[in-house]
C-alpha positions as CSV (number, residue, x, y, z in Angstrom):
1,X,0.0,0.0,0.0
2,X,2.9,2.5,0.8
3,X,5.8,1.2,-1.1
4,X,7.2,5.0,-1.9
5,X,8.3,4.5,1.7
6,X,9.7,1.0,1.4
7,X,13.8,1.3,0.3
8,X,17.1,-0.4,1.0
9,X,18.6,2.3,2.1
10,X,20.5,3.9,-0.8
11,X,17.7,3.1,-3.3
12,X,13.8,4.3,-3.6
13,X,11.1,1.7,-4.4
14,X,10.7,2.9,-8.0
15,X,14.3,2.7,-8.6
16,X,14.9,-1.1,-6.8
17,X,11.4,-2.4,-9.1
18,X,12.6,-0.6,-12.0
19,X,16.2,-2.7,-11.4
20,X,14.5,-6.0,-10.8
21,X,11.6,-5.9,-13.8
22,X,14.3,-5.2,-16.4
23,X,16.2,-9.0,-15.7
24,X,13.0,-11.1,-14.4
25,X,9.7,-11.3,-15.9
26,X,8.1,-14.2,-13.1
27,X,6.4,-12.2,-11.1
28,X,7.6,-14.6,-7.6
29,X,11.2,-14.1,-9.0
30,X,10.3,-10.3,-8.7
31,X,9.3,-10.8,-5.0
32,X,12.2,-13.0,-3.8
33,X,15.2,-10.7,-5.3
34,X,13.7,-7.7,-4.1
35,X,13.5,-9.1,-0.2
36,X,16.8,-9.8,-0.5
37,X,17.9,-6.7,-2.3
38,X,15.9,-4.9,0.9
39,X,15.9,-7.4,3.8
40,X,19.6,-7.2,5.4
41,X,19.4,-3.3,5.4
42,X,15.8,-3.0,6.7
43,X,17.4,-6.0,9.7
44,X,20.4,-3.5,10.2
45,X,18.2,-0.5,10.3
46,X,15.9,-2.3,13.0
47,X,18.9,-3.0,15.2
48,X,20.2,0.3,14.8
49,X,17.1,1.9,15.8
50,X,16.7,-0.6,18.4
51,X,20.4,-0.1,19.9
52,X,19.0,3.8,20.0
53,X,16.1,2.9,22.0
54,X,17.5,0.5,24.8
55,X,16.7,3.9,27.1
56,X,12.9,3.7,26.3
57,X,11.0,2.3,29.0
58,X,10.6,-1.2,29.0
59,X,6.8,-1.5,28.0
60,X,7.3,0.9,25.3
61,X,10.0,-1.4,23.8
62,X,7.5,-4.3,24.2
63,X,4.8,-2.9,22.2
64,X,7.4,-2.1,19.4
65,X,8.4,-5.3,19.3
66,X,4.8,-7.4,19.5
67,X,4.5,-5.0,16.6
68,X,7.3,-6.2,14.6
69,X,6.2,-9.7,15.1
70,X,2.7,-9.1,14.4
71,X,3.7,-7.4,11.0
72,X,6.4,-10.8,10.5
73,X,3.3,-12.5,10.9
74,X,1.0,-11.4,8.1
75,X,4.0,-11.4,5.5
76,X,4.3,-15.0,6.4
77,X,0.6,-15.7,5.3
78,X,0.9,-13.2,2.9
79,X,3.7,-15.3,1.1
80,X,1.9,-18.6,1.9
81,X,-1.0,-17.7,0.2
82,X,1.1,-16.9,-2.7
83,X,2.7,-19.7,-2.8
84,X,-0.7,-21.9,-2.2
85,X,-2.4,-19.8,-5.3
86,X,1.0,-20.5,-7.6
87,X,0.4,-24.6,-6.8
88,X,-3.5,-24.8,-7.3
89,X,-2.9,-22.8,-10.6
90,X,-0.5,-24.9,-11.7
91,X,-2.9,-28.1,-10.5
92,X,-5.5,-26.6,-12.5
93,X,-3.5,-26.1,-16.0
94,X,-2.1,-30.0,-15.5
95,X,-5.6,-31.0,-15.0
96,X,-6.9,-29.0,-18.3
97,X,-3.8,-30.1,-19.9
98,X,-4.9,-33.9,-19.2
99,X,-8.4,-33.2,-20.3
100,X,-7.6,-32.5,-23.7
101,X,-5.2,-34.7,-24.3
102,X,-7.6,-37.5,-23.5
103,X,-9.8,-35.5,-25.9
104,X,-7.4,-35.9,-28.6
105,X,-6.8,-39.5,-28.2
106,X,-10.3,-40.4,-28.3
107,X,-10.8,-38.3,-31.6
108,X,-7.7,-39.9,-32.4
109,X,-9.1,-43.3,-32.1
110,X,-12.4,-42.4,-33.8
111,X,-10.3,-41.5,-36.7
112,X,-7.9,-44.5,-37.3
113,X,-11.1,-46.5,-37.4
114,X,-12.4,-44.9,-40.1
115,X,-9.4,-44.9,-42.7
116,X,-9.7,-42.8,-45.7
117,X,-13.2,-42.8,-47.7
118,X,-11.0,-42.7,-51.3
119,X,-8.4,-44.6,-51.1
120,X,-5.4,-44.5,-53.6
121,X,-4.6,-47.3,-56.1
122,X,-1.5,-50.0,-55.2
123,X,1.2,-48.2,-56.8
124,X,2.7,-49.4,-59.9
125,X,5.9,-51.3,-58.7
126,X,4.0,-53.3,-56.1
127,X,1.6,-55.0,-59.3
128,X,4.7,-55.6,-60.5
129,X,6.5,-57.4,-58.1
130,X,3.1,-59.1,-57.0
131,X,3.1,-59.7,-61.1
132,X,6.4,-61.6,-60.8
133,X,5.3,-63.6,-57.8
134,X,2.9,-64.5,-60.5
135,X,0.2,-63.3,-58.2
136,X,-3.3,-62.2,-59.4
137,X,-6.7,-61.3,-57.5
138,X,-5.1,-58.2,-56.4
139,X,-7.8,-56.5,-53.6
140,X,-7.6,-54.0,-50.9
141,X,-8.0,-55.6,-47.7
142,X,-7.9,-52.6,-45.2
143,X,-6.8,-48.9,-45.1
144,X,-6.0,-48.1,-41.5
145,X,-3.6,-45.9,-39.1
146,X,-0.4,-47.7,-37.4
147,X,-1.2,-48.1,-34.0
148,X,1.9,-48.4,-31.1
149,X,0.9,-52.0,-30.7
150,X,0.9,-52.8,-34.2
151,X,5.0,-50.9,-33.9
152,X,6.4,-53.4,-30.9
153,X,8.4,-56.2,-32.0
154,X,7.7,-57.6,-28.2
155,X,4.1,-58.2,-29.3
156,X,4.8,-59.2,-33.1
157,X,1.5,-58.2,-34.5
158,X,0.0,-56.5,-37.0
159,X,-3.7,-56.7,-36.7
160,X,-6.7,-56.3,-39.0
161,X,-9.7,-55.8,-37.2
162,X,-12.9,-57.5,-39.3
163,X,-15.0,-54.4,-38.9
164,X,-12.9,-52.4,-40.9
165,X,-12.0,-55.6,-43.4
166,X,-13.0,-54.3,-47.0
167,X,-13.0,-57.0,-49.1
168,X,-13.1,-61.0,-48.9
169,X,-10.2,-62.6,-49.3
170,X,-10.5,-65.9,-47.9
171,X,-11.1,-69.4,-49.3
172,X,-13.9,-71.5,-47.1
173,X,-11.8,-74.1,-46.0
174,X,-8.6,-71.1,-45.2
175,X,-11.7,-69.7,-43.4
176,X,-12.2,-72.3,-41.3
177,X,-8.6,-73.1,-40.6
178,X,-8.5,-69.9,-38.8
179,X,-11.8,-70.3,-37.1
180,X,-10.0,-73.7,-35.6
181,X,-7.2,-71.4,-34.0
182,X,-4.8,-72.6,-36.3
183,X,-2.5,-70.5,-38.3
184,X,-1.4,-70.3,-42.1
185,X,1.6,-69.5,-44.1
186,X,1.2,-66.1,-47.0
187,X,3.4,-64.6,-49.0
188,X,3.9,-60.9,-47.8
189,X,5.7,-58.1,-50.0
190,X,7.2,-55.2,-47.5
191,X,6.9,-51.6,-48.1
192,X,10.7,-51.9,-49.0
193,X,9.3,-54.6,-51.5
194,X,11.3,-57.3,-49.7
195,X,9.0,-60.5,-50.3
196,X,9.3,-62.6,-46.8
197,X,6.9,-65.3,-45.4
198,X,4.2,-64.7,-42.3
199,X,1.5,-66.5,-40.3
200,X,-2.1,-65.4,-40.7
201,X,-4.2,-66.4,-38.1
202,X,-7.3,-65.4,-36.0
203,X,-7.9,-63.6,-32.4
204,X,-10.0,-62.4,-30.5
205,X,-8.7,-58.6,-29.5
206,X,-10.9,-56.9,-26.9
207,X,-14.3,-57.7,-28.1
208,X,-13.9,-58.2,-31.7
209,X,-12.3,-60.4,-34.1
210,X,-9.4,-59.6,-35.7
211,X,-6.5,-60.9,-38.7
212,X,-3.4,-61.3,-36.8
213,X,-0.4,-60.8,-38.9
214,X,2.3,-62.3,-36.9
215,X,5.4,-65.0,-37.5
216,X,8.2,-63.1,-39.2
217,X,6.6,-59.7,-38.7
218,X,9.4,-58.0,-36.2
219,X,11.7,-58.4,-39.0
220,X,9.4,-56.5,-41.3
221,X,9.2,-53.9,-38.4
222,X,13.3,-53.9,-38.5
223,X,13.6,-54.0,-42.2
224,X,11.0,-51.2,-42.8
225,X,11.4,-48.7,-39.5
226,X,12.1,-45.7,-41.3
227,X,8.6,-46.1,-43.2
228,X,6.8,-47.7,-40.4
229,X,5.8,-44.9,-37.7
230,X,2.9,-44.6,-35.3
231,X,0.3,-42.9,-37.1
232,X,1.3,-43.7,-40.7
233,X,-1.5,-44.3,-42.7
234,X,-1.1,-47.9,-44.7
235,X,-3.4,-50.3,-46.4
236,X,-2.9,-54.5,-46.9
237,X,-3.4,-56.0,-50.5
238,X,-4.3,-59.4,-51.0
239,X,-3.6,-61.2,-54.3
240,X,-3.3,-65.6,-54.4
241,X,-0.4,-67.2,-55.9
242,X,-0.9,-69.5,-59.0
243,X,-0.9,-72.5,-59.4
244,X,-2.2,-73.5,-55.8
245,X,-4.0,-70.0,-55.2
246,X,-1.6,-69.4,-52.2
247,X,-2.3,-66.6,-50.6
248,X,-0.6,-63.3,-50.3
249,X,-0.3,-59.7,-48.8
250,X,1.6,-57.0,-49.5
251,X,1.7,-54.0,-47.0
252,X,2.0,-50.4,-48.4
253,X,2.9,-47.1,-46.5
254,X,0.0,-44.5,-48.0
């Protein structure tokens, strides 16, 4: 309220702020250099003026000094309140902060479920690398987003869940095979274009069904990390391998 009369003895207020806003911009910062720019002075002064007042009679002195601690007092509250504001503000932005991230992971999640509505064509050197597999029946299986568990060569797995399956691919008795919990053999052409050999088989993820992609797969993940990121958009082909209709997959980064 007065702090024209507040000083350190050599400096005015004005001139002690004006020193201290011009290097620190945190407003607490301000606070704590300026009671230490003030405090050892203002101490000296108090013994000073204390030393000069042993004489004063002794209740006199006592009043002065219930004073001083009185006035000690309400700084200390004033600077715990401070402080308690500064933590329940920052609570309050970590707790925002936290809302919306959950926000954007849900929308996130909406999102890689859906895949794009167009979807581009199987670029020309995958037909013909599928071509010299002698492959044929070339069909777009699923469009979807890489998803972290889809990344870990821990897990092993790339899935492909049936709801967002576009396109048959299966023969009856392959369908069945998988329906028994058993696992097959395909051909698989990498993004690199590496042509490799996996297991298809059949789980049950959460509460759906989904393609497993599994066998060789962490050595897809190693031999294609620099396409394969979480988040990259990429769709799986299905073509069958003549003469015994073998089947195959090819994965594509979009």
């Amino acid at each position: 309220k007065d702090k024209e009369k507040v000083d350190d003895g050599d400096r005015s207020w004005l001139e002690l702020l004006n020193s201290v806003e011009a290097s620190i911009s945190s407003e607490s910062e301000k606070l704590q250099k300026l009671t230490q720019m003030i405090l050892p002075k203002f101490v000296a002064r108090l013994i000073t003026e204390m030393e000069n007042k042993m004489m004063v009679e002794k209740e006199g002195l006592k009043s002065c000094h219930e004073a001083g601690v009185e006035e000690g007092k309400q700084d200390y509250l004033i600077d715990k309140q401070k402080k308690q504001k500064t933590n329940d503000d920052r609570k309050k932005k970590q707790k925002t902060n936290n809302i919306n991230n959950q926000r954007k992971r849900q929308d996130l999640e909406k999102f890689m479920e859906l895949g794009l509505e167009s979807p581009p064509d199987m670029p020309q050197v995958f037909k013909d690398c599928i071509k010299d597999l002698g492959g044929s029946e070339i069909k777009l299986i699923i469009q979807k987003f890489l998803q972290l568990t889809d990344l870990r060569s821990q897990q092993n797995r790339l899935s492909m869940s049936l709801k967002q399956i576009r396109s048959t691919f299966l023969h009856e008795d392959e369908e069945r095979m998988l329906n028994a919990k058993r696992q097959m053999a395909v051909t698989f052409v990498e993004p690199c274009l590496n042509v490799s050999t996996v297991n298809l088989a059949k789980w049950n993820i959460g509460s759906s069904l989904s393609y497993i992609i599994n066998g060789y797969y962490s050595k897809v993940l190693k031999n294609n990390r620099d396409s394969l990121k979480p988040n990259a958009m990429v769709q799986i082909w299905s073509f069958c391998v003549q003469p015994n209709s073998q089947l195959g997959f090819a994965l594509i980064k979009v």
